[in-house]
Backbone of each chain as ProteinMPNN parsed JSONL, in Angstrom:
{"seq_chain_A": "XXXXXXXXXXXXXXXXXXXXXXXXXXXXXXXXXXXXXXXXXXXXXXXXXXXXXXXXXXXXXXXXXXXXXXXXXXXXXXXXXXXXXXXXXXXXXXXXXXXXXX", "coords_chain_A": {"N_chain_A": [[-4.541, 12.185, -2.075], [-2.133, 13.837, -1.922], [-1.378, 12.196, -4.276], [-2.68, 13.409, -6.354], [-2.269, 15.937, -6.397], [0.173, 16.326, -7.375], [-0.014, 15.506, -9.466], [-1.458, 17.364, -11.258], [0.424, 19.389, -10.611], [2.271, 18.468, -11.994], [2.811, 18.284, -15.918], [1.389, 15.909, -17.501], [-0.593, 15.05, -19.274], [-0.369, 13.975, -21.703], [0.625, 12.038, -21.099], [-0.581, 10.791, -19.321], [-2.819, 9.733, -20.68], [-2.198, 8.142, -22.491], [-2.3, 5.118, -24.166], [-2.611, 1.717, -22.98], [0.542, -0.082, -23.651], [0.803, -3.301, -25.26], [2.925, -5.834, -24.833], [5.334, -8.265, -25.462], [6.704, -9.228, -22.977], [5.072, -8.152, -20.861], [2.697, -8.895, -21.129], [3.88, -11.843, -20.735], [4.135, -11.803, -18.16], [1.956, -10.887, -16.853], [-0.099, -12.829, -16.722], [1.711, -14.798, -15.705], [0.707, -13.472, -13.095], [-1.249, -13.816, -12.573], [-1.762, -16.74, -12.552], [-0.246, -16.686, -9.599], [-1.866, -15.394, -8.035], [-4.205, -17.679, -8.326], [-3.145, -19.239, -6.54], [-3.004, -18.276, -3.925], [-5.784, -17.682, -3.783], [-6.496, -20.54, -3.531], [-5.413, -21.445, -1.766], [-6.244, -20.046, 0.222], [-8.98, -21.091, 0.224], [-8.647, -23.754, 0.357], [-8.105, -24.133, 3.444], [-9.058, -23.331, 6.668], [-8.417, -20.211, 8.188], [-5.868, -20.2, 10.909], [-4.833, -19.872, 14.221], [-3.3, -18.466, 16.942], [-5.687, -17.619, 19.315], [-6.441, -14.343, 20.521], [-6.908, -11.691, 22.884], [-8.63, -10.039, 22.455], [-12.078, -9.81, 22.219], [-15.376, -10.258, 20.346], [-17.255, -8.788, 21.741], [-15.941, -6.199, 22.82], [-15.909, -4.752, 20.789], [-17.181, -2.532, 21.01], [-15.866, -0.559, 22.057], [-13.899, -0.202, 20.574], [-11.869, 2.381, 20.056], [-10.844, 2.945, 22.283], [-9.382, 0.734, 22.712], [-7.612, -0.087, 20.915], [-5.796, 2.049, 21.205], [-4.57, 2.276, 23.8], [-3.366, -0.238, 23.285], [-1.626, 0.513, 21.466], [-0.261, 2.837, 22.818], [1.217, 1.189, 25.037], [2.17, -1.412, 24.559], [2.829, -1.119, 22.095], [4.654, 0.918, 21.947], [7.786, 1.912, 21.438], [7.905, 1.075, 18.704], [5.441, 2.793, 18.003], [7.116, 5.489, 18.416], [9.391, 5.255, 16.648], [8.3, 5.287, 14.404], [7.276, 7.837, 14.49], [9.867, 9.332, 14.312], [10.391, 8.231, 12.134], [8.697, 9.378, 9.988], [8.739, 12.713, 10.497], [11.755, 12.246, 9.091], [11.079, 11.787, 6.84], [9.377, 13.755, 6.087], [11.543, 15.638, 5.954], [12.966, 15.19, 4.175], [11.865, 15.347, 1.9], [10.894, 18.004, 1.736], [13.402, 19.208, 1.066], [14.426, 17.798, -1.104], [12.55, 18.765, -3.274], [12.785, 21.544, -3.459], [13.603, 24.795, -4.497], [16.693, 24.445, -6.461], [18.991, 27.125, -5.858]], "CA_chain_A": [[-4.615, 13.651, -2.156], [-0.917, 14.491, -2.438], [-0.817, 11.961, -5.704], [-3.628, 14.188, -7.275], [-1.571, 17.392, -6.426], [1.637, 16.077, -7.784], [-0.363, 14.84, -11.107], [-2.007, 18.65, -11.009], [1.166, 20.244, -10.741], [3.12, 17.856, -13.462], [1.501, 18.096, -16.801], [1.464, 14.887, -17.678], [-1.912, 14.969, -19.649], [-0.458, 13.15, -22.688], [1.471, 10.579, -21.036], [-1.323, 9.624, -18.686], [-3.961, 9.568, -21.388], [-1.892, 7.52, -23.512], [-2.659, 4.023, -23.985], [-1.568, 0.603, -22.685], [1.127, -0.906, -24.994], [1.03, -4.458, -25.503], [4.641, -5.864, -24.837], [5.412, -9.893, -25.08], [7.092, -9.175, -21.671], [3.638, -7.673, -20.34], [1.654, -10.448, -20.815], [4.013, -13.193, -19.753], [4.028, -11.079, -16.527], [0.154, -10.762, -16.148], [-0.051, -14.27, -16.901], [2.216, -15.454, -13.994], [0.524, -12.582, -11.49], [-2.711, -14.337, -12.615], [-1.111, -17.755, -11.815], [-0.17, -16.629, -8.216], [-3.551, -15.106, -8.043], [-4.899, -18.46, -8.093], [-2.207, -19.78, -5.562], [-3.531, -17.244, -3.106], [-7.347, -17.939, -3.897], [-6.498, -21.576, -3.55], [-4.593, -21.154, 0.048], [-7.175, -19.347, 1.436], [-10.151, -21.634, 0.65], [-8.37, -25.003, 0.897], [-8.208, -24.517, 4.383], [-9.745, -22.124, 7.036], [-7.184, -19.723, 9.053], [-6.049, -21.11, 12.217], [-4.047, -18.985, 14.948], [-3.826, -18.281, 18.34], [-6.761, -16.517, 19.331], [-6.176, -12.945, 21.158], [-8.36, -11.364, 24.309], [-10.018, -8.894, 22.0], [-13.555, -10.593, 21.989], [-16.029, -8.955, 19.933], [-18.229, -7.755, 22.478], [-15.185, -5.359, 22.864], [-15.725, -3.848, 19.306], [-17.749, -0.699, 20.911], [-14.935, 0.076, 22.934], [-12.674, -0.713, 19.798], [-10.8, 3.116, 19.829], [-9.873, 2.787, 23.605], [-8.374, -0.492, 23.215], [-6.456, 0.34, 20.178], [-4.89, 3.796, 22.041], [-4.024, 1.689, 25.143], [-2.323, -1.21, 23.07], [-0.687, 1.437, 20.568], [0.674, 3.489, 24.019], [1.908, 0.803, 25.683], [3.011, -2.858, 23.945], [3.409, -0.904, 20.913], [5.432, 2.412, 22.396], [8.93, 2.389, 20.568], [7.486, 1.302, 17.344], [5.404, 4.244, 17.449], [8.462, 6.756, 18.561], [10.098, 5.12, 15.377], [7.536, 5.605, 12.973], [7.505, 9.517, 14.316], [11.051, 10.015, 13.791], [10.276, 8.145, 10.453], [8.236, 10.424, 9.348], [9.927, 13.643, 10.593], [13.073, 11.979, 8.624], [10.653, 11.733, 5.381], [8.808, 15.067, 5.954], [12.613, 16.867, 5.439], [13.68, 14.796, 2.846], [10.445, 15.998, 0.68], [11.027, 19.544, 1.467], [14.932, 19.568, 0.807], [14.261, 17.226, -2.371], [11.601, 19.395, -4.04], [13.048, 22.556, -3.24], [14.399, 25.006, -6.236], [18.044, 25.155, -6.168], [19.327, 28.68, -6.078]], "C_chain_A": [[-3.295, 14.227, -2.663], [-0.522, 13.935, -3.974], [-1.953, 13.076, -6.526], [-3.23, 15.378, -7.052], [-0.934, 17.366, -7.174], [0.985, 16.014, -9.421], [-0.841, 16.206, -11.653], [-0.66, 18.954, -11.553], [2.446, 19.693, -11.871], [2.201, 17.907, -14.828], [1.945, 17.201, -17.661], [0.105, 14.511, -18.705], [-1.596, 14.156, -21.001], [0.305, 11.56, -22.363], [0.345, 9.945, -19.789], [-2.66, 9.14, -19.076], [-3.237, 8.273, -22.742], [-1.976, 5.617, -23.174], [-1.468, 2.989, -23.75], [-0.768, -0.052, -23.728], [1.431, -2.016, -24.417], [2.304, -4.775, -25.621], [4.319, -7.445, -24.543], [5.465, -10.304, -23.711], [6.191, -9.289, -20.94], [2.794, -8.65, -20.12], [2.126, -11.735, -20.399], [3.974, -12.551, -18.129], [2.772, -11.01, -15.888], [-0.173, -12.049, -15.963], [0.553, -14.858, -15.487], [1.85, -14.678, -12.942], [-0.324, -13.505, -11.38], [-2.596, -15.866, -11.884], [-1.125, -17.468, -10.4], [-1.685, -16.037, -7.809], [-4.062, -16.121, -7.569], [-4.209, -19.226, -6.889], [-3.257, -19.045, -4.4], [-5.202, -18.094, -2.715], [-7.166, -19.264, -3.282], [-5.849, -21.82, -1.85], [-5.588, -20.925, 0.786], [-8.546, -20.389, 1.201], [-9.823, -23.024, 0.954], [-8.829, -25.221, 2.889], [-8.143, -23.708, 5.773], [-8.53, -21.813, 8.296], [-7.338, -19.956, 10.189], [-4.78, -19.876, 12.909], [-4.182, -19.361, 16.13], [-4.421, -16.928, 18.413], [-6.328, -15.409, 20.444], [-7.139, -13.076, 22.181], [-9.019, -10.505, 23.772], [-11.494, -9.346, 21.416], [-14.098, -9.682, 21.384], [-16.875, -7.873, 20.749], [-17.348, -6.662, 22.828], [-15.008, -4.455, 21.713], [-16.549, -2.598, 19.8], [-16.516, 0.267, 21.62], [-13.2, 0.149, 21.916], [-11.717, 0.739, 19.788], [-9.904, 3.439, 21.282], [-8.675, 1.401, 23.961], [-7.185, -0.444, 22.097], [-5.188, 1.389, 20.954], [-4.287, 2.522, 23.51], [-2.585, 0.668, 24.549], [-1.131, -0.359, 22.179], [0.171, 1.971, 21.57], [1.325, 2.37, 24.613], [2.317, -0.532, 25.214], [3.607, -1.946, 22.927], [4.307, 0.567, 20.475], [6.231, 2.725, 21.359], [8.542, 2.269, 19.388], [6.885, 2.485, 16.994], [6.091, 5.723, 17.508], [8.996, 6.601, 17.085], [9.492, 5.614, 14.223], [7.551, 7.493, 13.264], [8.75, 9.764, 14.313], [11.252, 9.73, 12.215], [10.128, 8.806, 9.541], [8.583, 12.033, 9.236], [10.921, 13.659, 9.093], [12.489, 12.185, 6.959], [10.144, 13.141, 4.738], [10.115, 15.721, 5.327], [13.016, 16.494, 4.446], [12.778, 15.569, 1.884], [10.967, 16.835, 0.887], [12.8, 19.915, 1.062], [14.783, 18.968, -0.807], [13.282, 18.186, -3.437], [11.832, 20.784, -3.702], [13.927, 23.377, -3.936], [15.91, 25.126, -5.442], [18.361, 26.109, -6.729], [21.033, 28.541, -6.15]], "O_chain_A": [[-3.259, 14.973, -3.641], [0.196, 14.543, -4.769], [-1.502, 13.409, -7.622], [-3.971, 16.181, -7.619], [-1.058, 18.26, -8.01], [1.58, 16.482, -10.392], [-0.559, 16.236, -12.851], [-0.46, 18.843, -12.762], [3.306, 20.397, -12.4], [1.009, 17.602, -14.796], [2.775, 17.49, -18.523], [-0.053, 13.292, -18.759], [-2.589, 13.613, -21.485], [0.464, 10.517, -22.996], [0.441, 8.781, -19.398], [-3.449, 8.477, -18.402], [-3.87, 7.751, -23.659], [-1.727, 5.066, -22.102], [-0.262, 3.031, -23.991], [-1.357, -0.571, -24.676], [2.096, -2.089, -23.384], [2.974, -4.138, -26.434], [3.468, -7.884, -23.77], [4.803, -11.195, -23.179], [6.125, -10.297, -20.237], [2.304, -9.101, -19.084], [1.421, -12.609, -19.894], [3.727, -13.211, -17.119], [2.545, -11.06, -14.679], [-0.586, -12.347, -14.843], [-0.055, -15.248, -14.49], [2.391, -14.889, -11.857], [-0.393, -14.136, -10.325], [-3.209, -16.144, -10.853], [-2.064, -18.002, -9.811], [-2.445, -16.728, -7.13], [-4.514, -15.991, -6.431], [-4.998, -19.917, -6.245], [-4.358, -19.562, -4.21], [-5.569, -18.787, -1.766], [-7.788, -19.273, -2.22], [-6.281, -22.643, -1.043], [-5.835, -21.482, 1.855], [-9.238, -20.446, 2.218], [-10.562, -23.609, 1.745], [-9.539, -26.07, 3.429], [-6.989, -23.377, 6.045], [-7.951, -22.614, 9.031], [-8.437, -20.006, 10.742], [-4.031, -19.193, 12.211], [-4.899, -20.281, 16.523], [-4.117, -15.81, 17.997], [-5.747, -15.934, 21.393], [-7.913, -14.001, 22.428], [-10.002, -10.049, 24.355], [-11.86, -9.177, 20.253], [-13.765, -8.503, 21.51], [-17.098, -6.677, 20.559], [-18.074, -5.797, 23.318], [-14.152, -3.573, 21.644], [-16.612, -1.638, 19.032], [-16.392, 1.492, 21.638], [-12.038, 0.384, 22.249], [-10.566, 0.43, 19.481], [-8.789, 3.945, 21.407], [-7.783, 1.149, 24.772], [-6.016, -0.719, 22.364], [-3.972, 1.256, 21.089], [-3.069, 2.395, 23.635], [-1.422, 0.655, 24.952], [0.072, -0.609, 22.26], [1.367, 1.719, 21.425], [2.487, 2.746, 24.767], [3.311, -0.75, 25.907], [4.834, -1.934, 22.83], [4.552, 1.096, 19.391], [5.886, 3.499, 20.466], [8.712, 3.277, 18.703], [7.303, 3.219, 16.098], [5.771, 6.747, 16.905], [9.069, 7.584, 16.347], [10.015, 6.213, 13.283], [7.8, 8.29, 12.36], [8.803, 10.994, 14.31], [11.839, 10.388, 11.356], [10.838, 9.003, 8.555], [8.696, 12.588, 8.143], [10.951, 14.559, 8.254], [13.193, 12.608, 6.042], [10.291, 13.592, 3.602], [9.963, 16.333, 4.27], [13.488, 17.303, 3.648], [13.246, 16.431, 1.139], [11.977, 16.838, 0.183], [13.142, 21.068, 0.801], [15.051, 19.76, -1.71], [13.622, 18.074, -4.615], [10.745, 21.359, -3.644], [15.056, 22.92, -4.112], [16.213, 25.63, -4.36], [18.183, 26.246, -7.94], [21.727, 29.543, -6.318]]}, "seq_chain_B": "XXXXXXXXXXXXXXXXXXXXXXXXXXXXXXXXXXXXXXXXXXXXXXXXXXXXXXXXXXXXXXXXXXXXXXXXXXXXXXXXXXXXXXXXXXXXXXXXXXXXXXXXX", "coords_chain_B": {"N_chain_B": [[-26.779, -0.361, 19.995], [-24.964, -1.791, 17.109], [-24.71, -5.074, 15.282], [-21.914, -6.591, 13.981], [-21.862, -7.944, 10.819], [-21.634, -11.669, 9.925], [-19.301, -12.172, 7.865], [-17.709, -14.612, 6.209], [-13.808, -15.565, 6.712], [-12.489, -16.206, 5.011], [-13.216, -14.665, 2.497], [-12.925, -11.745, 2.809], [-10.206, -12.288, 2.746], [-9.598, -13.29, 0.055], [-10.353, -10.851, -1.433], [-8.525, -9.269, -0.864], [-6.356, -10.515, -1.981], [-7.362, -10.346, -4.873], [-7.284, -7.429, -4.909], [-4.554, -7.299, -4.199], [-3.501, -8.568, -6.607], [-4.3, -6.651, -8.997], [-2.599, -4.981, -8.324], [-0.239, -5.497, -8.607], [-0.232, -5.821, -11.577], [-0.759, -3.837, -12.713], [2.137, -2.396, -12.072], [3.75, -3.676, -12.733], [2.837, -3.415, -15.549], [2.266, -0.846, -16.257], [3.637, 2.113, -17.534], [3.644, 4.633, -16.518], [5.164, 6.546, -13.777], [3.704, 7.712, -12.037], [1.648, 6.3, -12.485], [2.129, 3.468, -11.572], [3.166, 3.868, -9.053], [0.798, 4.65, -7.508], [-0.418, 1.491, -7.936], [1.427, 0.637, -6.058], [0.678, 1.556, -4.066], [-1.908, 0.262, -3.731], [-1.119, -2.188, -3.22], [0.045, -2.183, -0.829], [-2.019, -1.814, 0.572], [-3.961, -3.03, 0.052], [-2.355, -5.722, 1.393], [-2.899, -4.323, 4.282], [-5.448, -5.105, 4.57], [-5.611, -7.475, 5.024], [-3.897, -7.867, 7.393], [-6.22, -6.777, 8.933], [-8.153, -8.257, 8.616], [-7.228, -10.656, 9.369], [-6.576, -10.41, 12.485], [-9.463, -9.357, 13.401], [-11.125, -11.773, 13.073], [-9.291, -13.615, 14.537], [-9.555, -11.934, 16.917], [-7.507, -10.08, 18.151], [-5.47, -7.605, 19.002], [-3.071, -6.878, 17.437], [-2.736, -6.905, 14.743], [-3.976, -4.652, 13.744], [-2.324, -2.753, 14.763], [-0.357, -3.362, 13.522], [-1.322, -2.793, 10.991], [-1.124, 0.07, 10.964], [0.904, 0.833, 11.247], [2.091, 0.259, 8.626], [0.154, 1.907, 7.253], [1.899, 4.536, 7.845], [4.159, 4.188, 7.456], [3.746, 3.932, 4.423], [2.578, 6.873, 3.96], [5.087, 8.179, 4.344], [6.611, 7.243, 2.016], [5.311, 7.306, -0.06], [5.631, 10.77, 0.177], [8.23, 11.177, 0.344], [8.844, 9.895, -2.575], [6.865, 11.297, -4.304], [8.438, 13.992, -4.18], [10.73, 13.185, -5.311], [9.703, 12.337, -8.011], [8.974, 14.68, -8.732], [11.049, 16.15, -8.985], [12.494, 14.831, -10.789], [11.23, 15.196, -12.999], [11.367, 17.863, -13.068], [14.262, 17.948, -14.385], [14.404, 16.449, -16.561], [11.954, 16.412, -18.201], [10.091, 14.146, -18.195], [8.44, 11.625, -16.604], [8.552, 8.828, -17.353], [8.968, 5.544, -17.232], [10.269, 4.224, -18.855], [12.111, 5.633, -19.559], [13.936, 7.159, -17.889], [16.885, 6.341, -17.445], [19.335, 6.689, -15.898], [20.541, 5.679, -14.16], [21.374, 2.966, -15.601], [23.6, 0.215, -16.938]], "CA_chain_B": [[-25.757, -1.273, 19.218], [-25.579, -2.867, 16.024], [-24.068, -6.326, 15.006], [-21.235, -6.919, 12.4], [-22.489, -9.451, 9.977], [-20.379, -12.732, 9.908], [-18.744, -12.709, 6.835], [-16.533, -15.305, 6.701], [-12.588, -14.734, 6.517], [-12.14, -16.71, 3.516], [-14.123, -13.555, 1.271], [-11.988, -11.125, 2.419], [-8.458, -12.732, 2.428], [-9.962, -13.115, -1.172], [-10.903, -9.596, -1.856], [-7.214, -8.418, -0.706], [-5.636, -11.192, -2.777], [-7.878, -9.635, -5.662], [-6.451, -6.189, -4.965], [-3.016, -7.12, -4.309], [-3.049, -8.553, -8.011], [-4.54, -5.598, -9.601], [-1.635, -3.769, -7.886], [1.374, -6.279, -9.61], [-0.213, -6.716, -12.509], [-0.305, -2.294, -12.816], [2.805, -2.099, -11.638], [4.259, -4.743, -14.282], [2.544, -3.422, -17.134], [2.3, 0.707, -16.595], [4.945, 2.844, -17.26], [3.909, 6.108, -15.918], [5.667, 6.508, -12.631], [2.59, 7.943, -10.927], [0.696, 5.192, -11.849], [2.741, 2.345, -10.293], [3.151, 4.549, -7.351], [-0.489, 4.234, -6.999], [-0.396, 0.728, -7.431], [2.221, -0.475, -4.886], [-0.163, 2.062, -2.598], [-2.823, -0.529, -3.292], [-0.621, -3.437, -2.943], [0.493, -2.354, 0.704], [-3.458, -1.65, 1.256], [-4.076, -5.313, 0.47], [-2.159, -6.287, 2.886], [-3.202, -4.014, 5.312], [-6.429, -5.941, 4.862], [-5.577, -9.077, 5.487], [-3.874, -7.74, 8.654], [-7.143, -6.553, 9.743], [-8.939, -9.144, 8.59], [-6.956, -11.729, 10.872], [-7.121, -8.992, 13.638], [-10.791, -9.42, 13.51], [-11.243, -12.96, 13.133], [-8.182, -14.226, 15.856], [-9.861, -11.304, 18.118], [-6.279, -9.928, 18.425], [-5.66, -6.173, 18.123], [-1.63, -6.926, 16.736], [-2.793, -6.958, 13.291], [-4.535, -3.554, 13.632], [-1.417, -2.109, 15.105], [0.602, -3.583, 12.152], [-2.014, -2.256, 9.752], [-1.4, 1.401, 10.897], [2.912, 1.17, 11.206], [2.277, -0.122, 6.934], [0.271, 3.32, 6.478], [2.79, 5.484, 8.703], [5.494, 3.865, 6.062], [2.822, 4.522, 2.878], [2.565, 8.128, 3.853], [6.393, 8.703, 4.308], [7.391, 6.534, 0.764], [4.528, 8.61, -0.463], [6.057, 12.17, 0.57], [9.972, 11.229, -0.277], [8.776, 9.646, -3.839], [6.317, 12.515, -4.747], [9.05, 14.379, -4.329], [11.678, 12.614, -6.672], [8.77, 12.393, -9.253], [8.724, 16.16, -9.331], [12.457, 16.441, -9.536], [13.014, 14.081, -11.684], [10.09, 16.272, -14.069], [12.276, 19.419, -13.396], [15.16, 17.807, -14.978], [14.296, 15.314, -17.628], [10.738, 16.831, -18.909], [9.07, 13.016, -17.915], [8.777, 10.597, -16.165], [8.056, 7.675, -17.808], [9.925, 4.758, -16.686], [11.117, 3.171, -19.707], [12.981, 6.98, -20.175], [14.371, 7.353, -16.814], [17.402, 4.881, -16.921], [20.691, 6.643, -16.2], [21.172, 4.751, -13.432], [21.657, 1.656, -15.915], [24.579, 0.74, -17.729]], "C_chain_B": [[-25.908, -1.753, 17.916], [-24.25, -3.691, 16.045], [-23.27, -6.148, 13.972], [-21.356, -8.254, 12.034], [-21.284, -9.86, 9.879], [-20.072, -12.946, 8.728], [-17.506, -12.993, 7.045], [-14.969, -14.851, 5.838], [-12.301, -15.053, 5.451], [-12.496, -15.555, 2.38], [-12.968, -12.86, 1.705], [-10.658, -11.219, 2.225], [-8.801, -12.742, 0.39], [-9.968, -11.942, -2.176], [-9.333, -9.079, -1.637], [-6.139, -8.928, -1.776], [-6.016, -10.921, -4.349], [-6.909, -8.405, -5.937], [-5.171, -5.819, -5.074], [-2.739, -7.845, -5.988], [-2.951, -7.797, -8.854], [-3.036, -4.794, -9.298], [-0.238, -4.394, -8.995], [0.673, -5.335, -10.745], [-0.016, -4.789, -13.458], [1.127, -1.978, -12.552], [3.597, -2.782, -12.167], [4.439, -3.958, -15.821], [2.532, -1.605, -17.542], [3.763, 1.006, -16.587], [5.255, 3.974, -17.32], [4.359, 5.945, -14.171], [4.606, 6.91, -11.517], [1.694, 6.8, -10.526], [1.359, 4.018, -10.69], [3.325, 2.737, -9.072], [1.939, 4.028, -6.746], [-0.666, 2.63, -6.555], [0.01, -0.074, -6.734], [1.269, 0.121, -3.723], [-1.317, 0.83, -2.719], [-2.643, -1.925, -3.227], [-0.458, -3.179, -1.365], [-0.887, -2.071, 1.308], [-3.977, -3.209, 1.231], [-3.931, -5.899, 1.102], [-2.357, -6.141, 4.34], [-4.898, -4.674, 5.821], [-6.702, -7.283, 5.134], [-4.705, -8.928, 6.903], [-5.058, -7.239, 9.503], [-8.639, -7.037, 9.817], [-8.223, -10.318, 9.399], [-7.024, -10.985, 11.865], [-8.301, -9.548, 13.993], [-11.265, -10.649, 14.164], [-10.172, -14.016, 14.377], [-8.258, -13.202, 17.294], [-8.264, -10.684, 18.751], [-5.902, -8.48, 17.658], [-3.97, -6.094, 17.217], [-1.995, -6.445, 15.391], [-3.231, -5.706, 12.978], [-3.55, -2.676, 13.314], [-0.277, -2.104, 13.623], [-0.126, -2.65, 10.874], [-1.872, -0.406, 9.669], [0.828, 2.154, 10.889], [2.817, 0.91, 9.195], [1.476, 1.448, 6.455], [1.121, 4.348, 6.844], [3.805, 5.387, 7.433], [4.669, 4.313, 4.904], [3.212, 5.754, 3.073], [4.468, 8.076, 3.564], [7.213, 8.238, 2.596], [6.286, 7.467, -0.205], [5.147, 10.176, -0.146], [7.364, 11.984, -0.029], [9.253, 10.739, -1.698], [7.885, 10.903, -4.86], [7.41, 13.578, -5.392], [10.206, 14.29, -5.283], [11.266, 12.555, -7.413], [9.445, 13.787, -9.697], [9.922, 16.351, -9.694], [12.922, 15.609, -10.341], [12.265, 14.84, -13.0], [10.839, 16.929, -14.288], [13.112, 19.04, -14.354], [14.995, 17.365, -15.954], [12.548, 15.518, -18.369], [9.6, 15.621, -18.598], [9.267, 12.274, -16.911], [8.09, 8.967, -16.209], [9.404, 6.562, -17.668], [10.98, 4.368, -17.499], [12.269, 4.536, -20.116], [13.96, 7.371, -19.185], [15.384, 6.495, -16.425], [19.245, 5.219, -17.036], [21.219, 6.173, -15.075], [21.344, 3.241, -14.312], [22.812, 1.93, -16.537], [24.472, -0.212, -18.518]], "O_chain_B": [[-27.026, -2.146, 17.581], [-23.158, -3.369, 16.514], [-23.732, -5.58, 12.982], [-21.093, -9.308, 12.613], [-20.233, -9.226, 9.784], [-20.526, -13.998, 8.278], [-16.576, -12.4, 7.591], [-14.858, -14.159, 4.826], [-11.786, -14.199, 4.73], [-11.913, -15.686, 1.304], [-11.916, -13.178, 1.151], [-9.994, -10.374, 1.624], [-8.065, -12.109, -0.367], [-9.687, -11.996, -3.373], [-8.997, -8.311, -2.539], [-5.303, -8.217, -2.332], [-5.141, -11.207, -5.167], [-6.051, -8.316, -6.815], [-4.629, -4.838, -5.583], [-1.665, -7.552, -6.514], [-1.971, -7.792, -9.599], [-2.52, -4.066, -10.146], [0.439, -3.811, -9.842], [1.012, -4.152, -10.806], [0.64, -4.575, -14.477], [1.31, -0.852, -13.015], [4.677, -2.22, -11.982], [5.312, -3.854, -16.682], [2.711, -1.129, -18.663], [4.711, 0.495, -15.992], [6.268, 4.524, -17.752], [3.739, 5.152, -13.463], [4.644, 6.516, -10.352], [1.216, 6.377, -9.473], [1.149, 3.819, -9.493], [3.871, 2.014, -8.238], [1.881, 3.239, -5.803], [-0.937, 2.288, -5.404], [-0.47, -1.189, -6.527], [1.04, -0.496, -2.682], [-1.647, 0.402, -1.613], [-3.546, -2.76, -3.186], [-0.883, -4.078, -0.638], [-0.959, -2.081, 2.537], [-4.244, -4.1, 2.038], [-4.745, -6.66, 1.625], [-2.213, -6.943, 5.264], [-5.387, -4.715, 6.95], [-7.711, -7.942, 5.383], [-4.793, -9.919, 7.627], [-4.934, -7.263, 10.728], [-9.657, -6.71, 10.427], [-8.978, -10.905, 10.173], [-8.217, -11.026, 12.166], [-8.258, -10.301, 14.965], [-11.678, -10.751, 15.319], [-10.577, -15.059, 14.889], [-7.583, -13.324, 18.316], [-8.008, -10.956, 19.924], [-5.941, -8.183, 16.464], [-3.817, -5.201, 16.384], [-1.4, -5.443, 14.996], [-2.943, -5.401, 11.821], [-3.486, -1.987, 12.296], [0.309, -1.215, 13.005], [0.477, -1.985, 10.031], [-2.297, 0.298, 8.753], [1.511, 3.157, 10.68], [3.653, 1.541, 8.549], [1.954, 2.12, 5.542], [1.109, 5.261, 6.018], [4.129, 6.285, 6.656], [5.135, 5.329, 4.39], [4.234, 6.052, 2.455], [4.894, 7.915, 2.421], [8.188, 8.836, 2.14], [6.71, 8.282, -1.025], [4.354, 10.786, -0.863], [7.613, 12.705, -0.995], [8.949, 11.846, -2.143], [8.286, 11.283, -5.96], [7.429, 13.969, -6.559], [10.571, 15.25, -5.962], [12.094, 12.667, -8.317], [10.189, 13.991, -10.656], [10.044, 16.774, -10.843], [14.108, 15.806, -10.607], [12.951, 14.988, -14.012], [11.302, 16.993, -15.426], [12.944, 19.668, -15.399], [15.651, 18.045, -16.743], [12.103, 14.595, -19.052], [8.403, 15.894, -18.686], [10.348, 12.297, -16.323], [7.435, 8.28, -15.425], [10.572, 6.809, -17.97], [12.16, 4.191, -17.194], [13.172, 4.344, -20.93], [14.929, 7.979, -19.641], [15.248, 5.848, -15.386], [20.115, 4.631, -17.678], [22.443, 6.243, -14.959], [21.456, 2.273, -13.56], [23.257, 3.049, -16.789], [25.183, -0.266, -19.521]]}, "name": "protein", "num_of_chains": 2, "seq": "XXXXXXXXXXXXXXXXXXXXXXXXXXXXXXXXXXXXXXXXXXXXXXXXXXXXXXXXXXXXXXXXXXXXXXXXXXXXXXXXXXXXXXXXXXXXXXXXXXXXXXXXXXXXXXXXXXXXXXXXXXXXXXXXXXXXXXXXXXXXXXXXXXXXXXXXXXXXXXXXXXXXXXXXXXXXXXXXXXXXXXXXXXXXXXXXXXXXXXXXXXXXXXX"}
């Protein structure tokens, strides 16, 4: 939502209609994503994910937004204090950063 | 009640490893700044699916929890970068990457 504001309020209409350019660079780069691509693919079906299993059984999936809120409030407390001062810290930056100077 | 069908974990670790390529391989090759915004957003969504696809499958809500501290960070790198887009517009008329390089020397 906010990138489709930002793209709105920039007018960008020839530089995001303009086409992909072919660069030597470009394609050895797609080339080796494509490579790890198959790394990936090849990881995951070689050989089936193994862990230690948790206490959240499924028969606990109707109850899945009380057990989230419980583990979020309490194992996962300070992380979420951090992430709200995070955000706070990001909210002012935006509005000080995008703000006309007078 | 209804049942969630067993599809096995191997498909979607697949489907994220899909998505997280699309995201490089945009984020390589574009060089409008909005776009490869977009696509690191659907590189860190990739991964948020393979944290909530082990989640699922290891019956373990950690991975959930992780999956919602990676959008807490999206939104906020989303809100400060939005922002440097636009000011970087004000000043310099674009922002196309390959134009944007007075931090090099």
């Amino acid at each position: 939502m906010l990138i489709v504001f930002v793209i709105m309020l920039l007018d960008l209409e020839n530089e995001l209609r303009s086409r992909l350019k072919i660069v030597y660079s470009k394609v050895i780069g797609s080339f080796l994503v494509v490579l790890f691509l198959f790394g990936i693919l090849y990881s995951v079906v070689a050989k089936s994910p193994t862990g230690k299993m948790g206490s959240y059984a499924p028969d606990k999936v109707s109850a899945n937004v009380k057990a989230v809120g419980e583990v979020l409030f309490t194992q996962y407390l300070f992380p979420f204090e951090i992430i709200s001062v995070l955000l706070v810290a990001a909210i002012i930056g935006a509005v000080v950063l995008s703000k006309k100077r007078t | 009640m209804w049942v969630v069908p067993t599809i096995p974990p191997a498909l979607y670790l697949m489907l994220s490893g899909v998505l997280f390529t699309i995201g490089v391989i945009g984020a390589l090759t574009r060089r409008n700044a909005i776009v490869v915004f977009m696509c690191i957003e659907l590189m860190l969504n990739a991964v948020n699916l393979t944290f909530v696809t082990f989640s699922r499958f290891l019956q373990s809500l950690d991975g959930v929890m992780f999956a919602f501290f990676v959008m807490a960070v999206a939104a906020a790198e989303a809100a400060v970068g939005l922002a440097i887009f636009v000011m970087i517009y004000r000043s310099r008329e674009t922002i196309n990457l390959d134009e944007i390089n007075i931090l090099k020397w």
